[in-house]
N, C-alpha and C positions, 0 to 999 in steps of 0.2 A: 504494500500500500504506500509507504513511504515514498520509495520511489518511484512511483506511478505520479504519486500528485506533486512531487520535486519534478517531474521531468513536466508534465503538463503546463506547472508556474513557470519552469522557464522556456516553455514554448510558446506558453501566453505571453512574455517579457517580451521575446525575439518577437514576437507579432504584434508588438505596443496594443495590446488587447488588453484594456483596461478591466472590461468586463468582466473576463474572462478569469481573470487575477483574481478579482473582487470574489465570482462565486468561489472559486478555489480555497479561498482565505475562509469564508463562511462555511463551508464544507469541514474543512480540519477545526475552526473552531467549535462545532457539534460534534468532535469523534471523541466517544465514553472514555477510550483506555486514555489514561491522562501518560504514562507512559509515554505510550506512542505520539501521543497531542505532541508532547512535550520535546521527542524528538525531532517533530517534524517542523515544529515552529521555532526552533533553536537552529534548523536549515534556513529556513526561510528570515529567518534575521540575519542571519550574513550574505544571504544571496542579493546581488547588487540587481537593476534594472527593474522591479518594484516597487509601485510607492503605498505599500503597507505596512511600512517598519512601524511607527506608530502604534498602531492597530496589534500587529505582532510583538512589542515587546510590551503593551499591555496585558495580553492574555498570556503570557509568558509569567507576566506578576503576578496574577491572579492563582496560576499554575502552582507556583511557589519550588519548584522543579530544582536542585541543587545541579542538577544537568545542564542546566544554563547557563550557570556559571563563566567556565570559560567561551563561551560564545559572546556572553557580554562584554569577556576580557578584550576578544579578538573586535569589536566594536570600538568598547574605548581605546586601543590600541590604533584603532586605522584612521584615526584625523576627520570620521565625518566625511568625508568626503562625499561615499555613496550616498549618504544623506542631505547635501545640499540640496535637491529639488523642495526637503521641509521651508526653506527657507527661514528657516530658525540658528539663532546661536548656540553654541555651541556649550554655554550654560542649562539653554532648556532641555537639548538634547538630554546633556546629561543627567536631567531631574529622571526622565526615562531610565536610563537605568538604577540611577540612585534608588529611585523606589522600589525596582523590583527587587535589586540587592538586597534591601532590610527588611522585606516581605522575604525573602528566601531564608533571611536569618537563621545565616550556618557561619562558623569560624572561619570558613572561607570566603565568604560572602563580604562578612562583615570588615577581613582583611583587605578585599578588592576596595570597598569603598576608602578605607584609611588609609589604598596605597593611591590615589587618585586624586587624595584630598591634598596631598603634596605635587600635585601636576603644576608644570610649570605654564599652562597655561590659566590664567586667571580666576576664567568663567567657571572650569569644568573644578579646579582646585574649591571655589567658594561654595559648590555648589554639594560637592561632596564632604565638606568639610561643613556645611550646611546637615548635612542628613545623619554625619557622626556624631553630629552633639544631637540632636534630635534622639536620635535610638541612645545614648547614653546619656537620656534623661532619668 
């Protein structure tokens, strides 16, 4: 199944078929096995030429999935980039993952957030350094 609807989303991408993307994303977020949800949409958050990351790293929080983890790393790790079309900074961005780190609240989780709050960009530093003192209220 997995890769069935990983290869469909990026056939959808390759064919700028918004639509198409859209039911796809609606499809895995109804599928029971949270497991599975959780792998699929741990894909589909680093798959570039989609504009559902939003959407996908919400339902990702909700998940609460420790499997996400590094996927969120490889996120804050890649500059946004694939995320420009949000046309957001790079602070909001990272309120996105910030949240779902302290919702996953695992010692690794909670270690991503405190290594990010020392980034040396501004936004994503105040932002994460925002959510450490929050969960360590």
């Amino acid at each position: 199944m997995k890769r069935k609807i990983l290869s469909e989303m990026a056939d959808a991408v390759a064919r700028h078929d918004w639509q198409a993307s859209y039911d796809l994303l609606g499809f895995v977020i109804n599928i029971e096995d949270s497991v599975a949800k959780a792998e699929i949409l741990n894909h589909l958050l680093v798959m570039p030429g989609h504009e559902h990351h939003q959407q996908v790293m919400r339902q990702i929080q909700l998940l609460r999935s420790p499997s996400s983890i590094p996927y969120i790393r490889t996120m804050l790790e890649s500059g946004y980039e694939m995320l420009e079309y949000t046309c957001s900074e790079p602070g909001v961005i990272t309120k996105w993952f910030s949240h779902a780190l302290a919702d996953i609240d695992t010692p690794e989780s909670i270690d991503l957030i405190r290594e990010y709050s020392g980034s040396e960009d501004p936004e994503i530093a105040g932002e994460m350094a925002y959510r450490l003192m929050r969960i360590n209220r």
